[in-house]
C-alpha positions in Angstrom: 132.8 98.9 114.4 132.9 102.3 112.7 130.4 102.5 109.4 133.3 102.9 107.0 134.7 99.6 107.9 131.8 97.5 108.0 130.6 98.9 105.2 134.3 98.2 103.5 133.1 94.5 105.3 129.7 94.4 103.4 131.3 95.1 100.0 134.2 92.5 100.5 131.4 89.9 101.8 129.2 90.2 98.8 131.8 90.8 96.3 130.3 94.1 94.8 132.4 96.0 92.4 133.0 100.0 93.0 129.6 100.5 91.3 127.4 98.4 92.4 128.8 99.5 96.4 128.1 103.0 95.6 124.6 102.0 94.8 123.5 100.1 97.7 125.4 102.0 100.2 123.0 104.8 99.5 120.5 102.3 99.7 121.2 100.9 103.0 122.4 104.4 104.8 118.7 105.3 103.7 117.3 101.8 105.4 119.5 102.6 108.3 118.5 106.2 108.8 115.2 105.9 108.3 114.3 102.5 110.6 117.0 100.0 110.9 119.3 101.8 113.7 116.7 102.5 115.8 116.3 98.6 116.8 116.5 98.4 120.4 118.2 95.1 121.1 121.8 95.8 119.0 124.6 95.2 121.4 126.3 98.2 122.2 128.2 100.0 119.6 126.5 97.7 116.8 124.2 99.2 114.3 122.0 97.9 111.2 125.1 97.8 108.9 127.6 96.1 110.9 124.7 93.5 111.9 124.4 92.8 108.1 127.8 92.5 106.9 127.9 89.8 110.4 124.8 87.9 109.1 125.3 87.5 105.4 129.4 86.2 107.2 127.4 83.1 107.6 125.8 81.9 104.6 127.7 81.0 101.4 129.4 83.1 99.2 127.5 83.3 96.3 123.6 82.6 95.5 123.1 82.0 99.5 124.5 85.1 100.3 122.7 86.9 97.6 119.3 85.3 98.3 119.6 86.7 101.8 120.3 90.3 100.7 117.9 90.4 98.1 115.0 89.1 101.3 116.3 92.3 103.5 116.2 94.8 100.3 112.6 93.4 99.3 111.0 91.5 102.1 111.6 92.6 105.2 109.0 94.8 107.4 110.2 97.0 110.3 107.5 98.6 112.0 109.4 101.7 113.9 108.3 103.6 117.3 107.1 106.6 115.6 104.5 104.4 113.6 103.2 102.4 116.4 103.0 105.6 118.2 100.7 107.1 115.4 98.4 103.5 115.8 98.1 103.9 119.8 96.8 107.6 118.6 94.5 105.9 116.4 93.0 103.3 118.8 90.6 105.4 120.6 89.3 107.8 117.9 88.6 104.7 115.3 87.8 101.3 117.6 86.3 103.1 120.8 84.9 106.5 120.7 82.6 105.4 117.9 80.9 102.3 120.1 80.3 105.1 122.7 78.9 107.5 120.7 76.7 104.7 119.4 75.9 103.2 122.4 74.9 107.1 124.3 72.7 107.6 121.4 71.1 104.5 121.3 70.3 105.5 125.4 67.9 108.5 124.1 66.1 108.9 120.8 66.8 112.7 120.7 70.5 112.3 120.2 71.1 111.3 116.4 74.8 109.7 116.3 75.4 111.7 113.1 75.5 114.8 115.6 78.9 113.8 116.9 79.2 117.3 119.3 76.0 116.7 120.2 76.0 113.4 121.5 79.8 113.8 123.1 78.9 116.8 124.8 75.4 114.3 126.3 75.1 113.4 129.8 75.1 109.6 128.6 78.3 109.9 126.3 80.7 111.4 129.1 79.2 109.0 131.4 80.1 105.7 129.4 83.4 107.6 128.7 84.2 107.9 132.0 83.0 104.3 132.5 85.9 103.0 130.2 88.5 100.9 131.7 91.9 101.0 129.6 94.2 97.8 130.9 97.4 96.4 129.0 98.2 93.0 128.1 101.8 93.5 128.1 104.4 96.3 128.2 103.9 97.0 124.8 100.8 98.3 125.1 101.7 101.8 125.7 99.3 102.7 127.8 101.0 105.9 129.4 101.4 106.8 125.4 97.6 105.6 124.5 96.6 108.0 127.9 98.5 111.5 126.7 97.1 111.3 123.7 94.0 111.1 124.7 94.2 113.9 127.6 91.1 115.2 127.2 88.9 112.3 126.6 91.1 109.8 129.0 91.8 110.0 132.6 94.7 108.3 134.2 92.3 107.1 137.1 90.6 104.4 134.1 94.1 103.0 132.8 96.2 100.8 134.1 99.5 99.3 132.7 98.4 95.8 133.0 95.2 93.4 133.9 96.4 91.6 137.3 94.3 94.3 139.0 95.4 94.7 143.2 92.2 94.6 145.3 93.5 98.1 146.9 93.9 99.6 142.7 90.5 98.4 142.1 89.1 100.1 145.2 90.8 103.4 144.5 89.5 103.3 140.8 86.0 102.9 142.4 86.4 105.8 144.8 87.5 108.1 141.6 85.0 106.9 139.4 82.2 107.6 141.7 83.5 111.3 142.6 83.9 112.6 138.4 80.5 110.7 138.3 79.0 112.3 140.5 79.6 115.7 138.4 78.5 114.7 135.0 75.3 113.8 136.6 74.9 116.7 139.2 73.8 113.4 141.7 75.2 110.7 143.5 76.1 107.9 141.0 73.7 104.8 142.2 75.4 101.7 142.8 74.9 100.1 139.9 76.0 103.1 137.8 79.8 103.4 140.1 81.0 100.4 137.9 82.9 100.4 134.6 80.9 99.3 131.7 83.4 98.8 129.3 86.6 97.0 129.5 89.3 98.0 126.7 92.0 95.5 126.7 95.5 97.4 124.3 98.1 95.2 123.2 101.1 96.0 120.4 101.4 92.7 117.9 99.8 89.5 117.4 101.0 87.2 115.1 99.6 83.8 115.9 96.8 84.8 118.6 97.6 81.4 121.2 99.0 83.3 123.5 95.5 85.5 124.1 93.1 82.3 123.6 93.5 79.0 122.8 91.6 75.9 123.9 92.7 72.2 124.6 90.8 69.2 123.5 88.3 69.2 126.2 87.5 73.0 125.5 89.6 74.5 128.6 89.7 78.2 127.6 93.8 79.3 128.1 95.4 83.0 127.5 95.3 86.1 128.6 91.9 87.2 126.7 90.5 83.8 129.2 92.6 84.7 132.2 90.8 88.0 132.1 87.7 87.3 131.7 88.0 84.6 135.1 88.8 87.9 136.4 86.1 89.5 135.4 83.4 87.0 136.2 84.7 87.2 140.0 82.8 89.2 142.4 85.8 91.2 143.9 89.2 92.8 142.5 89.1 93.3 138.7 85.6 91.6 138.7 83.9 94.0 141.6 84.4 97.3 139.7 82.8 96.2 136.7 78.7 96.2 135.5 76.8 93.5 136.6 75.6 93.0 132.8 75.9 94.9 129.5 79.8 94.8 130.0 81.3 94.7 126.5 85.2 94.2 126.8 87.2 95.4 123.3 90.3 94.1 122.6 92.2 96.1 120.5 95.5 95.3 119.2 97.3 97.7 117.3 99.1 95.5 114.6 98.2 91.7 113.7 98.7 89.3 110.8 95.9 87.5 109.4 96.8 84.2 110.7 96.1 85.9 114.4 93.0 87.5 113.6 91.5 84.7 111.9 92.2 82.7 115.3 91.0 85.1 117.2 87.9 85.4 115.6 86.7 82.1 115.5 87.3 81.4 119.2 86.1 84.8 121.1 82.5 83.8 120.4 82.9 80.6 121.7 84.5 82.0 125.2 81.7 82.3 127.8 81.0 85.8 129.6 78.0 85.9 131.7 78.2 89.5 132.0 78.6 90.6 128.2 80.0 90.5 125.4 83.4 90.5 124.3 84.8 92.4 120.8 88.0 92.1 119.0 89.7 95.3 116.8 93.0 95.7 114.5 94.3 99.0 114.2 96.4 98.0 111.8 96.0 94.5 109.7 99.1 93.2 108.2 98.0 91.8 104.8 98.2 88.1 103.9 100.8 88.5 101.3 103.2 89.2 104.6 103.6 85.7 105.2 106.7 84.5 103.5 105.2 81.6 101.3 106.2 79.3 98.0 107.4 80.5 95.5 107.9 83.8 95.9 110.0 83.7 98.8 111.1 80.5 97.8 115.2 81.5 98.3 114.6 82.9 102.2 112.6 79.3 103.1 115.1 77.4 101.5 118.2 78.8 103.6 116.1 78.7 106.7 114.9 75.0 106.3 119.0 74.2 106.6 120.1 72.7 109.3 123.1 74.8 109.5 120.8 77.6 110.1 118.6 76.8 112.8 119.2 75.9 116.6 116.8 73.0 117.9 117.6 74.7 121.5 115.5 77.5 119.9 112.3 74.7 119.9 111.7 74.6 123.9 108.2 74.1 126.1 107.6 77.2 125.2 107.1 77.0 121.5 105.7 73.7 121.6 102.7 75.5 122.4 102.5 76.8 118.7 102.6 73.1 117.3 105.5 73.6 114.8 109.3 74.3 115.2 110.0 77.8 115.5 112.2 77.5 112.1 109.6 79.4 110.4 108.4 81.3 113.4 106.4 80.3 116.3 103.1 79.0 114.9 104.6 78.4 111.6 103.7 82.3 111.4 106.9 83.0 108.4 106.9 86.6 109.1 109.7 88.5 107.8 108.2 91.5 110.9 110.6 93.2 113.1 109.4 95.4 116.0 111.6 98.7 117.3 111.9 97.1 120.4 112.2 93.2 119.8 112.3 90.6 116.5 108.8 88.5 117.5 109.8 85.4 117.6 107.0 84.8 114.7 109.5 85.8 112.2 111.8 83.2 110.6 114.4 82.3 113.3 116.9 83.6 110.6 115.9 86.6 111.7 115.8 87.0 115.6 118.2 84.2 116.9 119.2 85.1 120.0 123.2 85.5 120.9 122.6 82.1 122.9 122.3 80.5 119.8 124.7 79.0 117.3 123.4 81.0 114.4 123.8 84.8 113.6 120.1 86.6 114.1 120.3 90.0 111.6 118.2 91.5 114.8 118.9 89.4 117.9 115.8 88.5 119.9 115.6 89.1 123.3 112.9 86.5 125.0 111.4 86.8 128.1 111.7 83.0 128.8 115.8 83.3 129.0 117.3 80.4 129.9 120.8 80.5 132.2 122.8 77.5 132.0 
């Protein structure tokens, strides 16, 4: 659909008059410009405007379809490529370099950790630096973005796109790891010194946290942050190229809501790790007033507790899991968040539904648990 027609399609849906369409067409070109276009999962041909004018098709003329323009003007949160780029820049120099520098002074008392050059340029900095294993938790960890921007402190032998580590990957990132040891030392690394002593695990949004830890009644640990650390706790693969003790594994995810990093924090220090310890980091916190919630966003929750607009095929194995209908998001999270690349499915299922359901999403979901019928 060209823009001139479905924004003739807007006006006509919400009844605007000549004004009040010349007004909010500059407003929305702006929102369209600026973030809105640049989602990844519009059919072909579709843009942010057209999507609109289809999505507000579906509610009530009137006070429905004016609560649910009023939510996109106000409410909604679009987090674009070009500003989760600028968090994966962030990651290293504000959640890891600082532990390193910390940690290579603490191993001498003539470096002072207020010297940064000093202590970077130090035998034990480049050492733990090089002793830094970088693995994703999924594709949206950017690692291969998190890597260039890091060229000089970062070597693509020590990351890895995701943690199901090969036996033949780990071996190779043995063999490399003792060779650039072997020059920051001017010696043959000793055995316990060829391992990785760090563990950095990168991930792109959390929302609710289950799916990186959770636990069951009887305490049986579950998620990837768990799954890992099996891993780790082996003696070969992932688990044979890392330190015996002192291994401190970091996750760091680059945007969360509170709701997530409140889950997560209570239940890390729970999770054994008999070779360390293990640390969570935000980049970037989403603040708790994110959460659509009563009675500000009273209008938005009212049109998405209608039956008319919700799927129950959207409430599947899957999302039982998160305890509570996906209506409100998976978890109960009520986010009004939309990724670049995909609408988490912690948002209000207003939001992402998918085109396999009987409601309109305003930015269609794609899930990786697609059923075929």
């Amino acid at each position: 659909m060209k823009k001139e027609l479905a924004e003739a399609l807007l006006a006509k849906i919400m009844g605007w008059t000549d004004a009040e369409k010349a007004a909010e067409r500059a407003r929305l070109e702006s929102f369209a410009a600026y973030k809105y276009d640049e989602y990844q999962q519009f059919s072909p041909g579709r843009r942010f405007v057209e999507s609109l004018a289809l999505w507000l098709l579906q509610f009530e003329a009137g006070a429905e379809r004016e609560s649910a323009y009023a939510f996109v003007r106000s409410r909604l949160v679009f987090i674009s490529a070009a500003e989760m780029n600028h968090l994966v820049e962030l990651a290293f120099p504000t959640k890891i370099r600082p532990r390193l520098i910390i940690d290579a002074a603490a191993d001498s008392a003539d470096l002072d950790p207020h010297r940064l050059k000093a202590v970077m340029a130090s035998e034990a900095y480049r050492a733990r630096q090089r002793r830094t294993l970088i693995l994703g938790l999924s594709d949206g960890a950017r690692t291969d973005q998190f890597r260039r921007v890091n060229p000089l402190e970062i070597s693509h032998e020590q990351v890895f796109h995701a943690y199901d580590v090969s036996n033949v990957k780990a071996e190779t990132m043995v063999t490399k790891l003792k060779k650039d040891l072997e020059q920051i030392y001017g010696r043959p690394p000793k055995d316990d010194e060829a391992t990785f002593q760090y563990v950095v695990l990168l991930d792109d949004f959390t929302a609710s946290g289950t799916s990186y830890i959770r636990e069951d009644d009887d305490v049986v640990w579950d998620g990837k942050i768990p799954r890992i650390i099996r891993q780790l706790e082996a003696h070969e693969g992932l688990g044979g190229v890392i330190a015996a003790k002192g291994v401190r594994v970091i996750v760091v995810i680059y945007v969360a809501a509170q709701q997530a990093a409140e889950h997560i924090a209570k239940r890390l220090p729970k999770l054994p790790f008999s070779k360390g310890t293990i640390e969570f980091e935000i980049v970037h916190a989403l603040s708790a007033k994110t959460r659509l919630c009563e009675p500000a966003d009273q209008a938005i929750l009212d049109l998405a507790s209608k039956e008319s607009y919700f799927d129950q095929k959207a409430d599947d194995e899957h999302g039982a899991v998160g305890g509570a209908s996906k209506r409100y998001g998976y978890a109960d999270c009520r986010l009004p968040v939309i990724l670049d690349h995909n609408t988490p499915n912690n948002s209000i299922f207003l939001l992402w539904a998918e085109d396999v359901h009987n409601v309109r999403g305003l930015f269609p979901r794609v899930s990786r648990h697609r059923k075929f019928e």
